[in-house]
Biopython code that builds the backbone (N, CA, C, O; Angstrom):
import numpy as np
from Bio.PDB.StructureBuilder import StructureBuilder

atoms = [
    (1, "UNK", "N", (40.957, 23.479, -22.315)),
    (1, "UNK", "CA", (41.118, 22.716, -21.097)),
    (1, "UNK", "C", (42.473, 22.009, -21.113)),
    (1, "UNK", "O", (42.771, 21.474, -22.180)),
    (2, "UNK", "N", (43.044, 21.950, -20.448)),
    (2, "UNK", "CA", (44.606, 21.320, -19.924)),
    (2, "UNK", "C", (44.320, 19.900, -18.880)),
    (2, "UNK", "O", (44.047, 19.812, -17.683)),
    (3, "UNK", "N", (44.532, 18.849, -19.992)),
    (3, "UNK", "CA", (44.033, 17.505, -19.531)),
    (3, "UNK", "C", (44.806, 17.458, -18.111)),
    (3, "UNK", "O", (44.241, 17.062, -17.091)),
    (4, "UNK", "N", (46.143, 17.897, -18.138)),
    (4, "UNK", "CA", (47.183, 17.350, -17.003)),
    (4, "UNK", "C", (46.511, 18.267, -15.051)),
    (4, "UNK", "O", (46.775, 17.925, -13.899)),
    (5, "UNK", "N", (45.652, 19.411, -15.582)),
    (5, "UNK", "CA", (45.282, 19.382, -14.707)),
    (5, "UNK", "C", (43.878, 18.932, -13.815)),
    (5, "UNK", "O", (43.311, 19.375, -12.817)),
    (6, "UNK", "N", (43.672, 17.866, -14.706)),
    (6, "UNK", "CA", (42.684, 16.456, -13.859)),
    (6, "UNK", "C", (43.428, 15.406, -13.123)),
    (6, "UNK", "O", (42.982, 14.594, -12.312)),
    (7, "UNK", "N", (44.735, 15.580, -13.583)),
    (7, "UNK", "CA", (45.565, 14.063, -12.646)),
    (7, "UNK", "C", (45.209, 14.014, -11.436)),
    (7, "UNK", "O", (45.154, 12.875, -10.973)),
    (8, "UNK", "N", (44.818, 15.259, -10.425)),
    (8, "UNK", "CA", (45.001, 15.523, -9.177)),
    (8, "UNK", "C", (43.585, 14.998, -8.738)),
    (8, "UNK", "O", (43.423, 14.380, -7.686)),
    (9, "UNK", "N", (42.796, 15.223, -9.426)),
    (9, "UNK", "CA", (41.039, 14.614, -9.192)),
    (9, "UNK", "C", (40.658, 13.637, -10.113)),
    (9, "UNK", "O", (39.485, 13.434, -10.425)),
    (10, "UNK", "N", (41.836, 12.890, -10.656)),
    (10, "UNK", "CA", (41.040, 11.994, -11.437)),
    (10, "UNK", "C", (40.579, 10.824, -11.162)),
    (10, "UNK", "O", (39.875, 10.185, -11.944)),
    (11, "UNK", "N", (41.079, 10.261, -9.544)),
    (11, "UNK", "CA", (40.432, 9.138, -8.542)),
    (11, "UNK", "C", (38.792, 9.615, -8.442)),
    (11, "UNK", "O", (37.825, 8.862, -8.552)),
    (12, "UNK", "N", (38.773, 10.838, -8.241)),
    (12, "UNK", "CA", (37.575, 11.387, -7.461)),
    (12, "UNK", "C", (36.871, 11.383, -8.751)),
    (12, "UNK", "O", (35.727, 10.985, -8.531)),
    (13, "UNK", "N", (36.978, 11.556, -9.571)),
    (13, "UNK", "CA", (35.836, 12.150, -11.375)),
    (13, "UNK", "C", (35.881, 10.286, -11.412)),
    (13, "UNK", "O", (34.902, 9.850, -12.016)),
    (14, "UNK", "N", (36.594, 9.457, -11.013)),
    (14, "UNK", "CA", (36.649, 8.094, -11.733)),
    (14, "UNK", "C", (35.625, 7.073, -10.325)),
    (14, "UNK", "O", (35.329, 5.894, -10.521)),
    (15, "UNK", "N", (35.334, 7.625, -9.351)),
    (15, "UNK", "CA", (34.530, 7.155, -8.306)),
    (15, "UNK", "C", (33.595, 7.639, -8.742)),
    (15, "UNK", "O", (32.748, 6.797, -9.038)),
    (16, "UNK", "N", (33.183, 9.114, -9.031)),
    (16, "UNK", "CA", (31.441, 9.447, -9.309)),
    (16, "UNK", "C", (30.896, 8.509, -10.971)),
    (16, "UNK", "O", (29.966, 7.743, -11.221)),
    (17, "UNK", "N", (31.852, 8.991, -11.661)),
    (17, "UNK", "CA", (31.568, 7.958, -12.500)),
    (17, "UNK", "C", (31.277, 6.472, -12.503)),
    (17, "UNK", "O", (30.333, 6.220, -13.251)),
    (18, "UNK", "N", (31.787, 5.412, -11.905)),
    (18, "UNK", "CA", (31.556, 4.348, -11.623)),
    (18, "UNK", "C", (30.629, 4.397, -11.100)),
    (18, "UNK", "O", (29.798, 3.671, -11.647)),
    (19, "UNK", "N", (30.070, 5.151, -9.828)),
    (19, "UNK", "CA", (28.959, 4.964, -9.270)),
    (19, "UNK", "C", (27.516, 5.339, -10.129)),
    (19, "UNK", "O", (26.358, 5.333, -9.713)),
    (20, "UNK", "N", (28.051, 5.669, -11.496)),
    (20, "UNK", "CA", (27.083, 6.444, -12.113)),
    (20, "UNK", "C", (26.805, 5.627, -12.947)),
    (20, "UNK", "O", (25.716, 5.801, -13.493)),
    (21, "UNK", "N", (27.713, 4.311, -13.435)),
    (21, "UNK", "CA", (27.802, 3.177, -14.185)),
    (21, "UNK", "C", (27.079, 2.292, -14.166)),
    (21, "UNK", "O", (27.217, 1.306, -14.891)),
    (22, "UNK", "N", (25.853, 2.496, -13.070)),
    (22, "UNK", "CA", (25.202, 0.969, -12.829)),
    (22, "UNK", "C", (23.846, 1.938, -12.632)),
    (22, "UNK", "O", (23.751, 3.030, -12.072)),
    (23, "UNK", "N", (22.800, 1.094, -13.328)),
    (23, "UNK", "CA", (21.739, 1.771, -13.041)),
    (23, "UNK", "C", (21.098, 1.814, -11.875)),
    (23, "UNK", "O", (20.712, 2.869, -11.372)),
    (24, "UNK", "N", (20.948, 0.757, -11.399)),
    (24, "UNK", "CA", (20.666, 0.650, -9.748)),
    (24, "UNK", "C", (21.223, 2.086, -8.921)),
    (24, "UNK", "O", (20.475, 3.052, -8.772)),
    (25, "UNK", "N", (22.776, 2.063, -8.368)),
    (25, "UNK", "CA", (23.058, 3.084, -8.095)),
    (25, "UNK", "C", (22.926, 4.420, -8.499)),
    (25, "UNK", "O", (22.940, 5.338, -7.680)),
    (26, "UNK", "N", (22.799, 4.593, -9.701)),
    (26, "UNK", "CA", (22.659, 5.757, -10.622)),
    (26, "UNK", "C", (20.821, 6.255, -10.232)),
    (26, "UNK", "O", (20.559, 7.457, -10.277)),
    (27, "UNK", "N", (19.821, 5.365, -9.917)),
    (27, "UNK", "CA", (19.043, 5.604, -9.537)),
    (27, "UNK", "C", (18.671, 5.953, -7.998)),
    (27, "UNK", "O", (17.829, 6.782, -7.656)),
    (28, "UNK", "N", (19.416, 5.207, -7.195)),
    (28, "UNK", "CA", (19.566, 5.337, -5.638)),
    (28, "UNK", "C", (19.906, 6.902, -5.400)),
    (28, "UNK", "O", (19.288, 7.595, -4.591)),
    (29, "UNK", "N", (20.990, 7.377, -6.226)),
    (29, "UNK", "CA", (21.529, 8.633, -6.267)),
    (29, "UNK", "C", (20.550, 9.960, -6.162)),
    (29, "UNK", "O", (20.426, 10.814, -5.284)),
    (30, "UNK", "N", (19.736, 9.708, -7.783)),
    (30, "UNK", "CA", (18.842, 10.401, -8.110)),
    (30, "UNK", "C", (18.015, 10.359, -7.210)),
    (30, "UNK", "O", (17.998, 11.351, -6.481)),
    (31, "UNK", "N", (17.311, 9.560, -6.990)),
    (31, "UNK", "CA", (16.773, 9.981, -5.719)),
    (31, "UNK", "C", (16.603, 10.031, -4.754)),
    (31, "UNK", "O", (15.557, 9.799, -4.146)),
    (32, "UNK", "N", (17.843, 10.425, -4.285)),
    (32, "UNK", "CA", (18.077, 10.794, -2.584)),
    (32, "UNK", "C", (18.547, 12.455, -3.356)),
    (32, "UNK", "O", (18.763, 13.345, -2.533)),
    (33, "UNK", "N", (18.648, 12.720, -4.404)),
    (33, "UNK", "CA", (18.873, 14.322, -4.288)),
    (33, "UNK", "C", (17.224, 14.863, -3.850)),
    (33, "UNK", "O", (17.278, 16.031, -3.464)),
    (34, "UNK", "N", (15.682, 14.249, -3.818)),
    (34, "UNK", "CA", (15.536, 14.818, -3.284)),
    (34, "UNK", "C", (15.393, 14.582, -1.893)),
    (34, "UNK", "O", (14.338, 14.865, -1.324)),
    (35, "UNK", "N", (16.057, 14.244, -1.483)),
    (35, "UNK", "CA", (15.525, 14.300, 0.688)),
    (35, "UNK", "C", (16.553, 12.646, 0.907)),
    (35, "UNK", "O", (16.957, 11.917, 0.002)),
    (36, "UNK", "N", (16.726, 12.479, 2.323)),
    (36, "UNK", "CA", (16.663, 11.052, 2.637)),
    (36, "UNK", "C", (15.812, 10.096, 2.233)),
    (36, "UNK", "O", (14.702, 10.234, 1.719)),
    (37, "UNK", "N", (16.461, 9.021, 2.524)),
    (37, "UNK", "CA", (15.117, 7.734, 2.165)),
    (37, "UNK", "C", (15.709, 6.794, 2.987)),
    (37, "UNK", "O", (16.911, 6.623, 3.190)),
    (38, "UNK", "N", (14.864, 6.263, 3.394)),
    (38, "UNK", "CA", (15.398, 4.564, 4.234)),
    (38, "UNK", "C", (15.372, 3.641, 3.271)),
    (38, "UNK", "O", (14.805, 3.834, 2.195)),
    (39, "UNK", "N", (16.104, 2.351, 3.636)),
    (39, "UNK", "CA", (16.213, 1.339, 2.640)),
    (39, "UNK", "C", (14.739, 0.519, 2.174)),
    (39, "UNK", "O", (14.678, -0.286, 1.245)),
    (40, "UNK", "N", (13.420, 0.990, 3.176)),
    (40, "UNK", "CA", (12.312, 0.366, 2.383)),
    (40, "UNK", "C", (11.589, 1.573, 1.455)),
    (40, "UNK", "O", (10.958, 1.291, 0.437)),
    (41, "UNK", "N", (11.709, 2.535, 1.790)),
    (41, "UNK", "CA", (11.297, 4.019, 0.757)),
    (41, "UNK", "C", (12.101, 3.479, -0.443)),
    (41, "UNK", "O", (11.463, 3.252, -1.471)),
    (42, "UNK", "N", (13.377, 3.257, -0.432)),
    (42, "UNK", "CA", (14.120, 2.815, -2.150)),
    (42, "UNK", "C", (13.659, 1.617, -2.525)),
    (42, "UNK", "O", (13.260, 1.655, -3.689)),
    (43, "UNK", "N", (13.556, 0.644, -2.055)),
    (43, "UNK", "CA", (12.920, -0.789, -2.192)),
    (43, "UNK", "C", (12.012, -0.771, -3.257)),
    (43, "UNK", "O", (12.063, -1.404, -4.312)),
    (44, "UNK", "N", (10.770, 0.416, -2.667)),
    (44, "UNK", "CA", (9.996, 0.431, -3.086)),
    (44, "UNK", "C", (9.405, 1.648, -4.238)),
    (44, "UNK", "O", (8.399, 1.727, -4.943)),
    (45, "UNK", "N", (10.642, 2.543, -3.997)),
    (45, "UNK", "CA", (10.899, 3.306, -5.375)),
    (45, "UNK", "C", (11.292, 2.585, -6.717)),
    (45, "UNK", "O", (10.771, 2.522, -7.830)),
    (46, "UNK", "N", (12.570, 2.002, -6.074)),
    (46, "UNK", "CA", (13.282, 1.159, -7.009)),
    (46, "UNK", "C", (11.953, -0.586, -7.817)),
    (46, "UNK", "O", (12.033, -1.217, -8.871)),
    (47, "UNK", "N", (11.549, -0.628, -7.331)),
    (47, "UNK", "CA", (10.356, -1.954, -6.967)),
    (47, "UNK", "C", (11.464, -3.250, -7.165)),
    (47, "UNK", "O", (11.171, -4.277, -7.776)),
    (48, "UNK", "N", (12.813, -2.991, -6.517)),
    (48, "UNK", "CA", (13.741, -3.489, -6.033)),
    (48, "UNK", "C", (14.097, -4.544, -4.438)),
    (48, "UNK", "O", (13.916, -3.912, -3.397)),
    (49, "UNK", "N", (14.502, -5.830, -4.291)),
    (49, "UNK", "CA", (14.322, -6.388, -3.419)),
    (49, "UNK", "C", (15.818, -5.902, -2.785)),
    (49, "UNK", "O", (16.969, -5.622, -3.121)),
    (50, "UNK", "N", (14.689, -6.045, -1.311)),
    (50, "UNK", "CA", (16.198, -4.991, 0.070)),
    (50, "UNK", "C", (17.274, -5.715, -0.282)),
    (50, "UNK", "O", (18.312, -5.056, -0.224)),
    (51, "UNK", "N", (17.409, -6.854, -0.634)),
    (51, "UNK", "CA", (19.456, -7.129, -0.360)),
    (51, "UNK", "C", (19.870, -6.688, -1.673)),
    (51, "UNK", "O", (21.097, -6.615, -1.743)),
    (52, "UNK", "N", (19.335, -6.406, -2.617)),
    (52, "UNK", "CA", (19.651, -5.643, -3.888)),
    (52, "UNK", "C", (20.239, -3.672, -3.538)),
    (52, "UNK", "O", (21.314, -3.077, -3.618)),
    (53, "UNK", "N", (18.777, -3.277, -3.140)),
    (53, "UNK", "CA", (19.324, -2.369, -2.649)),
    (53, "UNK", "C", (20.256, -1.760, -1.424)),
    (53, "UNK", "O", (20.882, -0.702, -1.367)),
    (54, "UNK", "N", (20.081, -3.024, -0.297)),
    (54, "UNK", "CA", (21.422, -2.641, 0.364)),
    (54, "UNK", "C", (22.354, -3.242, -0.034)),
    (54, "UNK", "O", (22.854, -3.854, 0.910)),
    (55, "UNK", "N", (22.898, -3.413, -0.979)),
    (55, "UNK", "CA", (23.969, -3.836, -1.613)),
    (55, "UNK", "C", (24.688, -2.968, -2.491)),
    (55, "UNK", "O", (25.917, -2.952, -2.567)),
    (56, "UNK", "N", (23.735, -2.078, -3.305)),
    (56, "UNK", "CA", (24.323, -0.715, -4.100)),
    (56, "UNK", "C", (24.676, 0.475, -2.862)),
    (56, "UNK", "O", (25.593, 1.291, -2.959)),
    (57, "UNK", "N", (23.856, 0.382, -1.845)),
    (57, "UNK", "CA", (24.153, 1.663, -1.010)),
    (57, "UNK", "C", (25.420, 1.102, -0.307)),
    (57, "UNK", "O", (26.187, 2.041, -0.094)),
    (58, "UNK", "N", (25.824, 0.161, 0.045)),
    (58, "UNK", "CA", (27.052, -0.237, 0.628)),
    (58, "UNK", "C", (27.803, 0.103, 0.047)),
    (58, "UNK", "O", (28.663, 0.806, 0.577)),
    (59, "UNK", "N", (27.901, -0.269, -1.614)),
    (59, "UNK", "CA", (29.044, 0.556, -2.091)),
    (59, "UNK", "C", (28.962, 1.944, -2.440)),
    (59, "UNK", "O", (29.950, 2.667, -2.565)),
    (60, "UNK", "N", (27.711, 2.330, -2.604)),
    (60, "UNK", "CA", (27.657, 3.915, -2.316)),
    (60, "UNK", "C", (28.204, 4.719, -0.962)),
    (60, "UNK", "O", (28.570, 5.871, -0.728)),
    (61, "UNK", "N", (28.058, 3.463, -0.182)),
    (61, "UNK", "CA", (28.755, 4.040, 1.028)),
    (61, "UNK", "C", (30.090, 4.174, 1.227)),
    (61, "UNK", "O", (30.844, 4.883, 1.894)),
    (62, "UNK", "N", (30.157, 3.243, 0.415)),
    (62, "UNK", "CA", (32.322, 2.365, 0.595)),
    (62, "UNK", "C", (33.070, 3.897, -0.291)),
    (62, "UNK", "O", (34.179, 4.384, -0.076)),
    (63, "UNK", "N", (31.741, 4.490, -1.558)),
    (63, "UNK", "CA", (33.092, 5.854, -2.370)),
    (63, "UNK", "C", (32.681, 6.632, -1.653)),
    (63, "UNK", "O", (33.275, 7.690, -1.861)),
    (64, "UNK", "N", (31.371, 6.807, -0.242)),
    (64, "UNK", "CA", (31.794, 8.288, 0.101)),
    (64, "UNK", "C", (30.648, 9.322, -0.370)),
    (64, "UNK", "O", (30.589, 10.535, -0.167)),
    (65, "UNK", "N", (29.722, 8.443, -1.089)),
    (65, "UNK", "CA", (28.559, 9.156, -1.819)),
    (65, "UNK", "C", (27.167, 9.236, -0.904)),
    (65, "UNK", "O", (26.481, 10.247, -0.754)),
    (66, "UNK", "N", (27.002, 8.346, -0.516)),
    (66, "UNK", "CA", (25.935, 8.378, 1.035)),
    (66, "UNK", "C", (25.934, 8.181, 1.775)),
    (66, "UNK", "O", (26.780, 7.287, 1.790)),
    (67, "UNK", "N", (25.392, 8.345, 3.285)),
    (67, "UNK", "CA", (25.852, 8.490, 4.424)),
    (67, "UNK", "C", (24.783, 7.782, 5.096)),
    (67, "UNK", "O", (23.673, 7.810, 4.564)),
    (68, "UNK", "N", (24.954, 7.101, 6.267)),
    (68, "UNK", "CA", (23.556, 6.112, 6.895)),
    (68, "UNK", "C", (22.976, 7.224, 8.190)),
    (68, "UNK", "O", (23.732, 8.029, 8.735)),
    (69, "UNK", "N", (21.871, 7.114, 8.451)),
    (69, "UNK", "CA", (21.828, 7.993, 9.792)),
    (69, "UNK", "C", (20.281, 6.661, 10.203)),
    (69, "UNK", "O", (19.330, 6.395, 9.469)),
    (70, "UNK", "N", (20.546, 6.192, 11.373)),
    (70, "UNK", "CA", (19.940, 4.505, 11.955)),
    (70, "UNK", "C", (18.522, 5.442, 13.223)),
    (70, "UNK", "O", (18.590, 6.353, 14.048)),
    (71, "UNK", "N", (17.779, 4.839, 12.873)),
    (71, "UNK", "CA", (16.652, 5.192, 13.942)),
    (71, "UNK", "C", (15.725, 4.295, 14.430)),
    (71, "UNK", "O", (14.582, 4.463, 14.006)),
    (72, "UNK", "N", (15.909, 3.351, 15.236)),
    (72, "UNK", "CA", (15.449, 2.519, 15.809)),
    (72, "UNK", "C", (15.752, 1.138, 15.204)),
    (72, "UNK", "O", (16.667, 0.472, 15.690)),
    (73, "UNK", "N", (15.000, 0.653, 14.123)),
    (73, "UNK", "CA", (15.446, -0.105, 13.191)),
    (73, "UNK", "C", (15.346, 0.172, 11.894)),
    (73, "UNK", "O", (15.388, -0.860, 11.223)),
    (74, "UNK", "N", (15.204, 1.361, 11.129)),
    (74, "UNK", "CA", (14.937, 1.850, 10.219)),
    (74, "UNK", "C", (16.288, 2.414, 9.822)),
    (74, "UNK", "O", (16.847, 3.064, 10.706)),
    (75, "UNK", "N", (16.926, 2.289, 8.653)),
    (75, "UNK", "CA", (18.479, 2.982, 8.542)),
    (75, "UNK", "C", (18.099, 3.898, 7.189)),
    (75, "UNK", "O", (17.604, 3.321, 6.221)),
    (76, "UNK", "N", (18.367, 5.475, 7.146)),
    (76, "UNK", "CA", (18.013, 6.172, 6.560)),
    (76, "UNK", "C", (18.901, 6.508, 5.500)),
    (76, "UNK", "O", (19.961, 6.536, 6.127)),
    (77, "UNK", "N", (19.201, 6.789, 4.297)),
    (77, "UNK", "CA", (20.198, 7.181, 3.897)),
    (77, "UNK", "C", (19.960, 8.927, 2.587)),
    (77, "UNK", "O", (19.083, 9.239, 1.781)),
    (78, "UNK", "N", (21.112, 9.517, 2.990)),
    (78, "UNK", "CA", (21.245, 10.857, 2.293)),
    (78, "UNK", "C", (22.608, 10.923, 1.324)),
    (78, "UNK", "O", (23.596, 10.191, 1.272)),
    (79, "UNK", "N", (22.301, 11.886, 0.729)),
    (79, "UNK", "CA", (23.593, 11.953, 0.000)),
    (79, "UNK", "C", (25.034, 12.865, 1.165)),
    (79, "UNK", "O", (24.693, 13.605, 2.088)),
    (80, "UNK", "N", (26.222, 12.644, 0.905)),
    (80, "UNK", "CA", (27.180, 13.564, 1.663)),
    (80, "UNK", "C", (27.281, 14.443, 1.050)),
    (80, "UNK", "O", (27.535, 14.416, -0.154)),
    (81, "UNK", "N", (27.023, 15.942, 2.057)),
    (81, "UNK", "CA", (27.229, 17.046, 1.266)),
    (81, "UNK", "C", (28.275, 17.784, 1.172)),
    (81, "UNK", "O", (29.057, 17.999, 2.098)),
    (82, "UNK", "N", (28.356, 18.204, 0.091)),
    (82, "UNK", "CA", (29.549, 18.709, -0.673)),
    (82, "UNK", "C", (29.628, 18.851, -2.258)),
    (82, "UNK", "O", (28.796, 18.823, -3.165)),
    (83, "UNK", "N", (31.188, 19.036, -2.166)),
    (83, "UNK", "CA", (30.611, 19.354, -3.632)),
    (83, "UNK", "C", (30.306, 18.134, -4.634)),
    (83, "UNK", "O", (29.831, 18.414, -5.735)),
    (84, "UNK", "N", (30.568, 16.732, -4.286)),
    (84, "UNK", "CA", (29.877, 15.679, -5.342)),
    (84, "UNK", "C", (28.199, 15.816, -4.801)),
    (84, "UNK", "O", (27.276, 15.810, -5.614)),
    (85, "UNK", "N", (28.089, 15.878, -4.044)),
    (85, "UNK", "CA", (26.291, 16.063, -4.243)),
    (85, "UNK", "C", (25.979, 17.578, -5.410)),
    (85, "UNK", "O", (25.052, 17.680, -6.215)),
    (86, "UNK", "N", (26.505, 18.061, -5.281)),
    (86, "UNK", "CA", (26.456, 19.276, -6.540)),
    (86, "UNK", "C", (26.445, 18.610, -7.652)),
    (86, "UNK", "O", (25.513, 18.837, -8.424)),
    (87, "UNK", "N", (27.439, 17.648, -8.015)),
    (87, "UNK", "CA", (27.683, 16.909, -9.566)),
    (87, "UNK", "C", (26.922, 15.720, -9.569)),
    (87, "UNK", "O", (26.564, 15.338, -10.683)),
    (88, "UNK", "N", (26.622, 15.108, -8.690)),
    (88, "UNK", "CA", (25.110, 14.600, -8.568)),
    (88, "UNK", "C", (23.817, 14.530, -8.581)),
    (88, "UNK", "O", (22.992, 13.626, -8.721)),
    (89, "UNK", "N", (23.777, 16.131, -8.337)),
    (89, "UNK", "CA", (21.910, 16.589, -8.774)),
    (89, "UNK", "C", (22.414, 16.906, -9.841)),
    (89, "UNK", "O", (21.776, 16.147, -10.571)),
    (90, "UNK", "N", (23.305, 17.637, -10.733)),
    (90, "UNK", "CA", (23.397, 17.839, -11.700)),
    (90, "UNK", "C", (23.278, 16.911, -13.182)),
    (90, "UNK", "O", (22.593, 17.099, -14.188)),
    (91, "UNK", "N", (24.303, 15.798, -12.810)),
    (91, "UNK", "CA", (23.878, 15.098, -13.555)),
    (91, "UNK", "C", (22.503, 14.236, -14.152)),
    (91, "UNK", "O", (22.131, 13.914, -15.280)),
    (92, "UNK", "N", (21.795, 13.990, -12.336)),
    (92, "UNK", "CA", (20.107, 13.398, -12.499)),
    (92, "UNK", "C", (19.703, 14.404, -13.115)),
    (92, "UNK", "O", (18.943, 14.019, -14.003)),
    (93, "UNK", "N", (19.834, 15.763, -13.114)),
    (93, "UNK", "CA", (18.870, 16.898, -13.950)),
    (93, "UNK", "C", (19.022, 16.780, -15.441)),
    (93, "UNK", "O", (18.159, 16.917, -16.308)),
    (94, "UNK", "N", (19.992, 16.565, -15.530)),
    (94, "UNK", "CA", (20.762, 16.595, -16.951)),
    (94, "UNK", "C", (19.767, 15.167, -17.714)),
    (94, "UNK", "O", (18.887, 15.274, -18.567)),
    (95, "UNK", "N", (20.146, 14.231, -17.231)),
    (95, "UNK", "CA", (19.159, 12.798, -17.980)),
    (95, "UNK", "C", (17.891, 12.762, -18.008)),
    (95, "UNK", "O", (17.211, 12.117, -18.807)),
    (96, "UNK", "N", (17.329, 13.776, -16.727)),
    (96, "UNK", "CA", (15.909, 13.811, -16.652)),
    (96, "UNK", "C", (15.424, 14.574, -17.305)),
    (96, "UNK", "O", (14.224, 14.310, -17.230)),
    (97, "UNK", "N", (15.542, 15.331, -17.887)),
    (97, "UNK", "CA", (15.491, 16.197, -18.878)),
    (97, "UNK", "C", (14.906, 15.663, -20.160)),
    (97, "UNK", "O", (15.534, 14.819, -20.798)),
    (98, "UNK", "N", (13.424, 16.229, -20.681)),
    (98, "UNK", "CA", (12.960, 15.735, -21.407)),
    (98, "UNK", "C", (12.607, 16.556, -22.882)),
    (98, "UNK", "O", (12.032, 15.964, -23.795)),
]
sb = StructureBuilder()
sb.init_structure("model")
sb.init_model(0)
sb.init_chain("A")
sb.init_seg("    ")
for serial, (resi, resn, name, xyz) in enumerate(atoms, 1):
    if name == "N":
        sb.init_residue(resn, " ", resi, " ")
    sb.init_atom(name, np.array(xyz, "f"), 0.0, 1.0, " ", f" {name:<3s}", serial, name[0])
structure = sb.get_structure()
């Protein structure tokens, strides 16, 4: 491997990582690979209080990693697809792994 050619993605490998740095988020992640969830579905995955968890998805939102889609008063959130949702299920597979 030729380190010098990560310079060009190494903002982008240094955002999934950080977001991968905190368990909170690192869990929000995992599971929205499978499906959407609204912020009381994670609440209560997480057995996490809402300004906790809308507080990790904000900055999940701020790198670009999940996306809001709002339905009445319910705000739903998914991962953005592409290729970090690829290195995102990957990695939850990888830890979950028993």
């Amino acid at each position: 491997m030729d380190p010098s050619k990560l310079a060009p993605r190494a903002p982008f490998a240094a955002a999934l990582l950080k977001a991968f740095g905190h368990e909170g988020r690192l869990m929000i992640l995992c599971h929205l690979t499978t499906g959407e969830k609204s912020v009381t579905e994670l609440e209560q995955l997480l057995n996490t209080r809402q300004a906790a968890v809308s507080q990790q998805l904000a900055r999940l939102r701020m790198e670009g990693l999940v996306e809001p889609r709002r339905e009445g008063k319910a705000i739903y959130y998914s991962l953005v697809p592409g290729e970090m949702e690829h290195y995102i299920r990957a990695i939850c597979r990888l830890f979950a792994m028993e």
